[in-house]
N, C-alpha and C positions, 0 to 999 in steps of 0.2 A: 574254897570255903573260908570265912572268916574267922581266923582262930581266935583274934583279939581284936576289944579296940581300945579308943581311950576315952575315959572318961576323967574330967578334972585333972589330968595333966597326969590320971596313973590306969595301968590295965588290967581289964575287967576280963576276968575268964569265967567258963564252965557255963550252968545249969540257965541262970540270967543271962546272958547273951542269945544263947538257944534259942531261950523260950521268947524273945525279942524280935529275932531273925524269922521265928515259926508265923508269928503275928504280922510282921512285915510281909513275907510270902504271901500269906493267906492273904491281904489287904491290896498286894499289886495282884495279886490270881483274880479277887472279887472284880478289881476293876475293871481288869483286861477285859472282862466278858461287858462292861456298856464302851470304854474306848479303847482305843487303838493305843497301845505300852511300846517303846520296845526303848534297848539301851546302848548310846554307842560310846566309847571309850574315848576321851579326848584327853592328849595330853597335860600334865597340869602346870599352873602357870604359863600357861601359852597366850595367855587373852582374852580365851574363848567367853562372850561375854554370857552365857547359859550357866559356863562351868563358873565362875565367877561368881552369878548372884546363888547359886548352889553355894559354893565355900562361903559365901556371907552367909546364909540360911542358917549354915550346919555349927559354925560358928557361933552366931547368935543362939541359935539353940542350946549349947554347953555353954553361955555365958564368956565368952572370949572374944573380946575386942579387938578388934581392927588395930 
């Protein structure tokens, strides 16, 4: 489970994370049922270029440049 994460270069606990992680669930759960989910673990910095344009996404998303 995810106790922490980071936002803005500091960590964010408790009640907001939760209720983030609850919304997320529900939103991969919605999905599942029109496609096909699943998730595999690939190590990081390896290349993989999936996991890659993911670390840009997630990046881009909290505003942190390359």
């Amino acid at each position: 489970m995810i106790m922490k994460v980071l936002k803005n270069g500091r960590q964010v606990y408790g009640k907001q994370i939760r209720n983030k992680l609850k919304i997320m669930l529900k939103t991969i759960n919605d999905m599942k049922k029109k496609i096909d989910i699943y998730f595999q673990k690939v190590l990081a910095h390896s290349g993989d270029y999936y996991n890659e344009v993911a670390d840009g996404l997630a990046k881009k998303a909290v505003g942190i440049k390359k």
